[in-house]
N, C-alpha and C positions, 0 to 999 in steps of 0.2 A: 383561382382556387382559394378556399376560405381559409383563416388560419384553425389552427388544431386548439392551440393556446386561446385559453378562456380567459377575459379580465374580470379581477374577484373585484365585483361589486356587490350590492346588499342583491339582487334579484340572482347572484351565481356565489354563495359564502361557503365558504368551508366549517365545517362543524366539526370539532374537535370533542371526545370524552374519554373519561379513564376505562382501562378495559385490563383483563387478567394476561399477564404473558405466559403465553406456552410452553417459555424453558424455563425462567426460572417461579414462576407461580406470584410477582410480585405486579402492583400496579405500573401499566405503560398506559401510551396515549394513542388513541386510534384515534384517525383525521379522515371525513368525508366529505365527499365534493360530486354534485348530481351536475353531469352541462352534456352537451350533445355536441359527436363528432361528426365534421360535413359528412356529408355521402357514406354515412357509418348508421350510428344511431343516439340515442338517449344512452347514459352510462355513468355508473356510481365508481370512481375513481376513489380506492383508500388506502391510507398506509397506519402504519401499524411500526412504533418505537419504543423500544425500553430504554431507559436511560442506566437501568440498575447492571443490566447483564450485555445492553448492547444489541441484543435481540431485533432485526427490523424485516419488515414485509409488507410488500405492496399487490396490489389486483387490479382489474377492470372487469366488471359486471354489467350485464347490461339491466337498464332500470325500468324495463317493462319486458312481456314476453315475445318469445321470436316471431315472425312470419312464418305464417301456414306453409309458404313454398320457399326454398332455399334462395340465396345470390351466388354466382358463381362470376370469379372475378378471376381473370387470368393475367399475369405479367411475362415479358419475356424479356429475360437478363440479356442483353447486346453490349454490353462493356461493364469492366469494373465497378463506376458510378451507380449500376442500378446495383448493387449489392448494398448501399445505405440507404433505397427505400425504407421507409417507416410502413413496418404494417402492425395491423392491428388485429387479433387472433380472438375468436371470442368462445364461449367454452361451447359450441356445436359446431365450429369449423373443421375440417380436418383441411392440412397442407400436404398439396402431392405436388411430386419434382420428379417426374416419369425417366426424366433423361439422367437420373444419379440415381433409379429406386429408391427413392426416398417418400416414405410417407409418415407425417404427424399425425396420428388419428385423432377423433376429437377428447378423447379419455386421456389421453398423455396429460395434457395440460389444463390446467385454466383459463381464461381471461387475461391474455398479455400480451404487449408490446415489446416488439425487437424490430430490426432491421431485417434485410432477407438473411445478408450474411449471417445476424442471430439467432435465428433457427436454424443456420445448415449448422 
């Protein structure tokens, strides 16, 4: 499996600029970073700090548009361990979990990373 983790070189950099924060209206720093996840896709990873109010937020978008036809990817939890799977949510996914009625629609969320246990 490939790693997930990108090394910043000059061809993967992070781009850094001032931007307005949305609690307290004072300049913070948003940080961008374009790299592609294995068996996932292209994706603009950014966060978002204030230093003034403490303010922070992070995303994952993807950085081009979807495919015409969906992926349907299924896991099945057989012991504790699979509950620290890393998955990665994008903002057209919905997560269903049949066996607890549980479903994320794709509108709940955005673009984000958690573990299985972080979603339930």
């Amino acid at each position: 499996m490939e790693p997930i983790i990108v090394d910043l070189t000059p061809e993967n950099p992070v781009y850094e600029m001032p931007s307005a924060c949305m609690d307290c209206y004072r300049e913070g720093n948003t940080r961008l970073m374009l790299t592609r996840i294995p068996y996932f896709k292209e994706v603009i990873i950014s966060s978002f700090s204030c230093e003034h109010c403490h303010s922070s937020n992070s995303s994952v978008q993807p950085a081009a548009g979807h495919a015409s036809k969906g992926v349907r990817y299924t896991l099945t939890v057989s012991e504790e361990a699979d509950l620290n799977r890393q998955v990665i949510k994008s903002e057209f996914a919905t997560i269903s979990i049949p066996q607890i009625d549980l479903e994320i629609p794709r509108e709940a969320q955005k673009g984000s990373s958690s573990t299985v246990e972080g979603f339930l």
